[in-house]
ChimeraX commands (.cxc) that place a marker at each C-alpha (Angstrom):
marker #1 position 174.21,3.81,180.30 radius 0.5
marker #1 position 171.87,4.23,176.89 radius 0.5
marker #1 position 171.93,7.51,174.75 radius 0.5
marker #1 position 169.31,7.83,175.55 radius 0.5
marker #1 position 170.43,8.59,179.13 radius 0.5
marker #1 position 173.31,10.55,178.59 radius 0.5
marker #1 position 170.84,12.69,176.34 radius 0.5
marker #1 position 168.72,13.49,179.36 radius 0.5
marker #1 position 171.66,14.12,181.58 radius 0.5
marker #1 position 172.56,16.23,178.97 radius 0.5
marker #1 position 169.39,17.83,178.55 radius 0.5
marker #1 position 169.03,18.17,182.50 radius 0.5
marker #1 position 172.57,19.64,182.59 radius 0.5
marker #1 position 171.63,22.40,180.21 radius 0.5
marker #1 position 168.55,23.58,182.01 radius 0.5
marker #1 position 170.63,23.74,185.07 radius 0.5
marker #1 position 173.02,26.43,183.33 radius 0.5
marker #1 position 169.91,27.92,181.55 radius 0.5
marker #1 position 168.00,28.14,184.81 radius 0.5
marker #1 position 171.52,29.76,186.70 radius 0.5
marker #1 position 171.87,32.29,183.51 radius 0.5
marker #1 position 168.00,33.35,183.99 radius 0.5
marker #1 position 168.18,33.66,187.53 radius 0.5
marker #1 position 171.87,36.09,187.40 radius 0.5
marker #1 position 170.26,38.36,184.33 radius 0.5
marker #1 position 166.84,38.27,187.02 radius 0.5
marker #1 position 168.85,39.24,189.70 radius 0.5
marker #1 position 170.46,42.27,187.58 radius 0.5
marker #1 position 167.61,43.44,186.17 radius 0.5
marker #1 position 166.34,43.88,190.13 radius 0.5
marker #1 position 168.79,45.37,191.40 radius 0.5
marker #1 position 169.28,48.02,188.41 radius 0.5
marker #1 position 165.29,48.47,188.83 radius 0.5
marker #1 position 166.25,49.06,192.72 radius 0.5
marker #1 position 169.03,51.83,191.95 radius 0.5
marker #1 position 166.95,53.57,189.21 radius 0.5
marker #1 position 163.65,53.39,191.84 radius 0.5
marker #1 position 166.53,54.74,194.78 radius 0.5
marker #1 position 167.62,57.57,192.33 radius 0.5
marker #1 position 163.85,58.58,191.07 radius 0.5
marker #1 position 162.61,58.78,194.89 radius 0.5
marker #1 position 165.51,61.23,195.79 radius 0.5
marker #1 position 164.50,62.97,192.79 radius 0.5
marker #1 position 160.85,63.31,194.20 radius 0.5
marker #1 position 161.67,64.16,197.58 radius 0.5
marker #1 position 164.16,66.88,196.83 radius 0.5
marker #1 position 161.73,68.34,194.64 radius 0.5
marker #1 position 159.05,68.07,197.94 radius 0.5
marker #1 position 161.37,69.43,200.24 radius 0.5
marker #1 position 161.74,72.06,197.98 radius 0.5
marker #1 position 160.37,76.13,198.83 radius 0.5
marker #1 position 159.05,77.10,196.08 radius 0.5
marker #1 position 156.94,79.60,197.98 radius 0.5
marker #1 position 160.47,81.97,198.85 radius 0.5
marker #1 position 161.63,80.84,195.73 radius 0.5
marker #1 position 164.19,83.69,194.09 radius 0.5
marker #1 position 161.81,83.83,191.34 radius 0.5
marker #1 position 158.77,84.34,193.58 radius 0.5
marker #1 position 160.43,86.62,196.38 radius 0.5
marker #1 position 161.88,88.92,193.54 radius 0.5
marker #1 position 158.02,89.22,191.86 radius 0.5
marker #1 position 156.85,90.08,195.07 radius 0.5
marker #1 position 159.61,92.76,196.10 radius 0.5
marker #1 position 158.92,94.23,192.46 radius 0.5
marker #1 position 155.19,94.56,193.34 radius 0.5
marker #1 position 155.71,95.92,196.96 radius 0.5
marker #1 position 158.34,98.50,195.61 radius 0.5
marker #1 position 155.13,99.65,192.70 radius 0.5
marker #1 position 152.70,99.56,195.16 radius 0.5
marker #1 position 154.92,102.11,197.68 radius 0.5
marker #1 position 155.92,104.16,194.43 radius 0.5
marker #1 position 152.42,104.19,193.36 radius 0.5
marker #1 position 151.56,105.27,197.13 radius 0.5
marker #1 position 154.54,108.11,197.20 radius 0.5
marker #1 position 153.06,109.73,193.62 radius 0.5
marker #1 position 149.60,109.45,195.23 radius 0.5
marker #1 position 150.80,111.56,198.03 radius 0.5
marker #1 position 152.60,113.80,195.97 radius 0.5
marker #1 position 149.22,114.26,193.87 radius 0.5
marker #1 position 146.80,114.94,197.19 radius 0.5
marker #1 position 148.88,117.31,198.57 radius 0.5
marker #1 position 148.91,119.65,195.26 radius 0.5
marker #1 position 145.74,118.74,194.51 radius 0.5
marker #1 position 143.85,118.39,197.84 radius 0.5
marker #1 position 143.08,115.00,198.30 radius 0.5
marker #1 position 142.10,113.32,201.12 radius 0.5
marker #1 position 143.66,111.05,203.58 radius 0.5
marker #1 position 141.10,108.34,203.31 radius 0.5
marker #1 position 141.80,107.90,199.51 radius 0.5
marker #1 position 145.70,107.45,200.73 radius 0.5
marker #1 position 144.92,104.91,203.01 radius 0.5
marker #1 position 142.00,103.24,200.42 radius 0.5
marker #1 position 144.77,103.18,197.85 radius 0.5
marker #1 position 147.53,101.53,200.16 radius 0.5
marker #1 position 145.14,99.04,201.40 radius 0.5
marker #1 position 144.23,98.14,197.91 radius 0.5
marker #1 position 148.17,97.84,197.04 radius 0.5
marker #1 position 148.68,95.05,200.41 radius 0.5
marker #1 position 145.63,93.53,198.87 radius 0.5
marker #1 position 147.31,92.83,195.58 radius 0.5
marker #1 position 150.51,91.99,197.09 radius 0.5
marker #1 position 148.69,89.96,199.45 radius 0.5
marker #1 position 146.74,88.26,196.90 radius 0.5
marker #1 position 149.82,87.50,194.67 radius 0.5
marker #1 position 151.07,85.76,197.56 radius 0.5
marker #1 position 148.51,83.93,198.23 radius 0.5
marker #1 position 148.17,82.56,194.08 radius 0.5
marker #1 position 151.84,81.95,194.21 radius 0.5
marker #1 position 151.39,79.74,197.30 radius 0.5
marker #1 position 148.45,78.00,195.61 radius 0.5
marker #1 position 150.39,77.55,192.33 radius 0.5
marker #1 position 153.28,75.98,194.78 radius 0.5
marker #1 position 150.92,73.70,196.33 radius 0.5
marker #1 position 149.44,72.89,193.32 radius 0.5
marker #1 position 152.92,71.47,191.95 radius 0.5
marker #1 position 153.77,69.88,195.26 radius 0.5
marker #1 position 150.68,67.80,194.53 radius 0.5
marker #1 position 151.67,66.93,190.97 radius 0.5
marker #1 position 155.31,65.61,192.43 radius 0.5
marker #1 position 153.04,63.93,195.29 radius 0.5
marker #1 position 151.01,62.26,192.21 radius 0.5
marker #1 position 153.82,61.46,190.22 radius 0.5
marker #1 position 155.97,59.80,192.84 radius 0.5
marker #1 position 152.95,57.56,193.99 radius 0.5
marker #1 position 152.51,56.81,190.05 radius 0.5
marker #1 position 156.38,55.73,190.14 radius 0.5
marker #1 position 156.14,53.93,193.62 radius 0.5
marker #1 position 152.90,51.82,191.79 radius 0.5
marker #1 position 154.75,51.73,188.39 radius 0.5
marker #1 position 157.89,50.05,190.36 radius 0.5
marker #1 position 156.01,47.69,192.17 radius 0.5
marker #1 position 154.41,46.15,189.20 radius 0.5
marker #1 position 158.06,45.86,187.48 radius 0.5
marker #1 position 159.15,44.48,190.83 radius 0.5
marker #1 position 155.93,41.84,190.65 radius 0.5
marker #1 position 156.63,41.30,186.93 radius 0.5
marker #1 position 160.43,39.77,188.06 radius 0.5
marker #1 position 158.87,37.73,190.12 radius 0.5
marker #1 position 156.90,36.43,188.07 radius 0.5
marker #1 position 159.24,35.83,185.82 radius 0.5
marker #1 position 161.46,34.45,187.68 radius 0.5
marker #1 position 158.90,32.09,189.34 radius 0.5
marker #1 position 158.08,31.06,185.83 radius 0.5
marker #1 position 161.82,29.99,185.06 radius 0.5
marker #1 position 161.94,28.23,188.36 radius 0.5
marker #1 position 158.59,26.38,186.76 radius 0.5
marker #1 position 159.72,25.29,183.60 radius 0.5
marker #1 position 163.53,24.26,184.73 radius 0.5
marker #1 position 161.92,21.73,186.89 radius 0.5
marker #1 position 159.22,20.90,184.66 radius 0.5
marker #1 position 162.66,20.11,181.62 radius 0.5
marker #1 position 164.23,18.10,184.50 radius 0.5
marker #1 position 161.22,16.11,185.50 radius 0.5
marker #1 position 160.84,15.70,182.25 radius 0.5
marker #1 position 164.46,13.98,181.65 radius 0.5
marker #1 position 163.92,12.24,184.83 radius 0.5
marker #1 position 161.33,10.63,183.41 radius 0.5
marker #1 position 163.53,10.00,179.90 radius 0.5
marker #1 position 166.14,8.59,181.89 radius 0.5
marker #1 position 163.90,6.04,184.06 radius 0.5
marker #1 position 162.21,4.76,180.38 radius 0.5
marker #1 position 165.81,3.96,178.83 radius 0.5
marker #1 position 166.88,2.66,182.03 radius 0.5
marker #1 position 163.36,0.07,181.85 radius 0.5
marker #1 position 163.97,-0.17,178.16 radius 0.5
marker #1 position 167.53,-1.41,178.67 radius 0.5
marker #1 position 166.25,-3.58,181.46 radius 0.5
marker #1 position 163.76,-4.71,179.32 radius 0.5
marker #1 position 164.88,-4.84,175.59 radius 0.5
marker #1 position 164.18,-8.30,175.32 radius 0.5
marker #1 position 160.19,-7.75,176.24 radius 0.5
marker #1 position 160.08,-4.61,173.74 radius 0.5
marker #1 position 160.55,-7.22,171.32 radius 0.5
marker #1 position 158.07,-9.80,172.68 radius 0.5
marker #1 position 160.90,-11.95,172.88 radius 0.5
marker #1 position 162.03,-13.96,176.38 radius 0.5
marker #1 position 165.15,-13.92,177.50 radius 0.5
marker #1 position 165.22,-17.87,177.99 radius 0.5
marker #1 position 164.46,-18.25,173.90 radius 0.5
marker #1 position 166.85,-15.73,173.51 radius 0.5
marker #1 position 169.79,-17.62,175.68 radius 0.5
marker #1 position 169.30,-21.47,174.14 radius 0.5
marker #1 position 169.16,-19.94,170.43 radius 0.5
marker link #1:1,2 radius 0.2
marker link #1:2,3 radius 0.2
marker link #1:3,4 radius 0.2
marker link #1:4,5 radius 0.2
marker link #1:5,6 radius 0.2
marker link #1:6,7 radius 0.2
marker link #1:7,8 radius 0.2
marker link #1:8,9 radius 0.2
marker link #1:9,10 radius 0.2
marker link #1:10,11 radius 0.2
marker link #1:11,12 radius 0.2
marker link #1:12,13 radius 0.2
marker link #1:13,14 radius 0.2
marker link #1:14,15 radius 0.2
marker link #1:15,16 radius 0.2
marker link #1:16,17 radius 0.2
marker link #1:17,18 radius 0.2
marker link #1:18,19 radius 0.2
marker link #1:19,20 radius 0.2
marker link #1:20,21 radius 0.2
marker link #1:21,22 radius 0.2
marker link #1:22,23 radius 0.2
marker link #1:23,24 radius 0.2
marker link #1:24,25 radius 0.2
marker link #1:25,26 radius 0.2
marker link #1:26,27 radius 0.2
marker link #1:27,28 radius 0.2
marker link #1:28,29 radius 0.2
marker link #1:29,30 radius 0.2
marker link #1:30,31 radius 0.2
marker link #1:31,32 radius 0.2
marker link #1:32,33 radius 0.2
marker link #1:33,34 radius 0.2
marker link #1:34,35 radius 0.2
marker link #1:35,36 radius 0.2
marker link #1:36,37 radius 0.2
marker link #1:37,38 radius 0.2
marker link #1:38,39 radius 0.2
marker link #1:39,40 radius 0.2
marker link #1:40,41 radius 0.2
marker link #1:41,42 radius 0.2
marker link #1:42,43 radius 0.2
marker link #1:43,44 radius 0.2
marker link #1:44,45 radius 0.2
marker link #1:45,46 radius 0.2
marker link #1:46,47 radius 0.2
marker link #1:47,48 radius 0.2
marker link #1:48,49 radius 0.2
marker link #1:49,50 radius 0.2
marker link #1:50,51 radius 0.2
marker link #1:51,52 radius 0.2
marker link #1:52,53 radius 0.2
marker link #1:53,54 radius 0.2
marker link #1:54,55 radius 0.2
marker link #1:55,56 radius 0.2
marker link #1:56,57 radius 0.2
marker link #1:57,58 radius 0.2
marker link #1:58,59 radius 0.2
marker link #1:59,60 radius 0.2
marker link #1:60,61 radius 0.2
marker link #1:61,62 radius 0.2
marker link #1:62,63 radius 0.2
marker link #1:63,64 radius 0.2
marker link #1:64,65 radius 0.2
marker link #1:65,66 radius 0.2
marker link #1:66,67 radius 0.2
marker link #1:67,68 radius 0.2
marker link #1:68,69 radius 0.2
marker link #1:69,70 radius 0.2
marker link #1:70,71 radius 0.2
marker link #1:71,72 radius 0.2
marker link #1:72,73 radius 0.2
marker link #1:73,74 radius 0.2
marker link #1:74,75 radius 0.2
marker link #1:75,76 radius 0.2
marker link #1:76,77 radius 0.2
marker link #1:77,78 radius 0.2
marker link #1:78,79 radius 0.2
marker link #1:79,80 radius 0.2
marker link #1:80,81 radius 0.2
marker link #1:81,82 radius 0.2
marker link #1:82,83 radius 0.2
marker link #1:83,84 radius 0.2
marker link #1:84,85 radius 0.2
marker link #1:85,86 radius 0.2
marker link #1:86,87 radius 0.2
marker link #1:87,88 radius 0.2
marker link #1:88,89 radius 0.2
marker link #1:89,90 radius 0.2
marker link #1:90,91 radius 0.2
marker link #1:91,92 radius 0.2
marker link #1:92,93 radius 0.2
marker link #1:93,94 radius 0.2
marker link #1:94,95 radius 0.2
marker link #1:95,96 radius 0.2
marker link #1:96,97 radius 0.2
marker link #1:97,98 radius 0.2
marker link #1:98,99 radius 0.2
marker link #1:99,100 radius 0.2
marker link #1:100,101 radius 0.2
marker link #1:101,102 radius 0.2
marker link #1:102,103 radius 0.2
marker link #1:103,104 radius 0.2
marker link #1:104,105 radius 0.2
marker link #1:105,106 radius 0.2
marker link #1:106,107 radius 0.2
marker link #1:107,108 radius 0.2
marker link #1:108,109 radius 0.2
marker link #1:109,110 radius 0.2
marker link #1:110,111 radius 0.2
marker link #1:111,112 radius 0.2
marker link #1:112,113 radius 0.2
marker link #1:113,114 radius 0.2
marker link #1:114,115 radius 0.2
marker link #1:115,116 radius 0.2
marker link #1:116,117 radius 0.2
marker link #1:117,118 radius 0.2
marker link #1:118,119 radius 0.2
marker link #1:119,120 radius 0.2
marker link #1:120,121 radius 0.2
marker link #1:121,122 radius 0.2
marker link #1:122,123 radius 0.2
marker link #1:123,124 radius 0.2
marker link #1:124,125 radius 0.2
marker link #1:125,126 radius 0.2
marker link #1:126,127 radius 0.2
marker link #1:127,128 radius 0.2
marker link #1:128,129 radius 0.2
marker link #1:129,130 radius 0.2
marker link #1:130,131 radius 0.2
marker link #1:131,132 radius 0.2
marker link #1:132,133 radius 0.2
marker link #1:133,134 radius 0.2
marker link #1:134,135 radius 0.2
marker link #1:135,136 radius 0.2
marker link #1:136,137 radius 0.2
marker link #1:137,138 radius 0.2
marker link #1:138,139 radius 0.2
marker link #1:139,140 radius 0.2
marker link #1:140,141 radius 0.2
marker link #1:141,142 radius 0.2
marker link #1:142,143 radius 0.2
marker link #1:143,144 radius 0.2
marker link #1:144,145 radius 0.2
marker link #1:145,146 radius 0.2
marker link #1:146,147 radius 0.2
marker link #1:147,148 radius 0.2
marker link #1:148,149 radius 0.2
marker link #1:149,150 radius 0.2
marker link #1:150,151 radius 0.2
marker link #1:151,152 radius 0.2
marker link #1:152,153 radius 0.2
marker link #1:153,154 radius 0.2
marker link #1:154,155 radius 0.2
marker link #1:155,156 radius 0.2
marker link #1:156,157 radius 0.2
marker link #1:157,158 radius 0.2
marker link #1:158,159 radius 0.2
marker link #1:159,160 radius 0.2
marker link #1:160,161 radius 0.2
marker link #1:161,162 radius 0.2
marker link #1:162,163 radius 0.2
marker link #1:163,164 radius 0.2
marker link #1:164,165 radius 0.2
marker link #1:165,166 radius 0.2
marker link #1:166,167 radius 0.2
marker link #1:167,168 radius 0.2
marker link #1:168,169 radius 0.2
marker link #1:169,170 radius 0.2
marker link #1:170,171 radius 0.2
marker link #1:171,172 radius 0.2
marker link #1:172,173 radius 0.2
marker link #1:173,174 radius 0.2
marker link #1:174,175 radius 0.2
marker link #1:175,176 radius 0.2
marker link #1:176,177 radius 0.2
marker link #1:177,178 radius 0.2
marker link #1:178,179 radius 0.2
marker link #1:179,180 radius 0.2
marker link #1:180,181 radius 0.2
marker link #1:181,182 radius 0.2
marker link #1:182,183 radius 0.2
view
């Protein structure tokens, strides 16, 4: 066997451990995109799943305004009976306080909604973002596959030339190997 030949074993040799290397750190670099995709899609959901309607925050804000609105009501009361109001401008006055509760609870819903779309927008944007990575791997990977058998082709084709060469030395030369035995 030439150098030559043992060179493009060589060579052939080391794109085979490159090629394994490429493929393992591919492999890795997939599944970690898998477990961080896994993680940020529990992330979404829980916030989706999420009440943010009877939130603490929200139920508090609206017990606060209910308890004004009756207080309001009581010292209303208190002021038509000393000063002779009527019963219409009672019941004007507490339908105007359920209107602003009601109303509150109908902007705090909205708001909620409007955040629920957000998350909606942002996990789609994540799901999209992951399937590019996901596409960019594959590429990648598809690439490696490419050039490792494009290196071993390539010292294939090394290999069969030294092989002919050694076969052949004498006609490299323009020599034949008849001359070359009687001399």
């Amino acid at each position: 066997m030439t150098l030559a030949a043992l060179a493009a074993l060589g060579s052939i040799a080391s794109t085979g451990v490159g090629a394994v290397a490429g493929a393992s750190a591919n492999e890795r670099a997939r599944e970690e995109l898998k477990t961080d995709f896994r993680d940020q899609m529990a992330r979404y959901d829980r916030l989706l799943d999420r009440n943010f309607v009877d939130s603490p925050e929200n139920a508090g804000l609206l017990r606060r305004l209910q308890e004004m609105q009756r207080d309001r009501y009581v010292q209303a009361r208190a002021t038509n009976v000393v000063a002779g109001g009527t019963d219409a401008h009672l019941a004007a006055m507490q339908a105007q306080g359920a209107k602003i509760v009601s109303d509150t609870g109908a902007a705090i819903a909205e708001r909620a909604q409007g955040y629920k779309d957000k998350v909606e927008d942002a996990k789609y944007a994540a799901k999209s973002a992951h399937s590019q990575r996901m596409f960019g791997l594959e590429q990648q990977r598809a690439q490696s596959i490419a050039s490792a058998a494009g290196q071993a082709t390539k010292a294939m084709a090394g290999i069969a030339a030294s092989d002919w060469a050694a076969e052949n030395y004498f006609d490299l030369f323009g020599l034949d190997k008849k001359e070359e035995e009687t001399a």
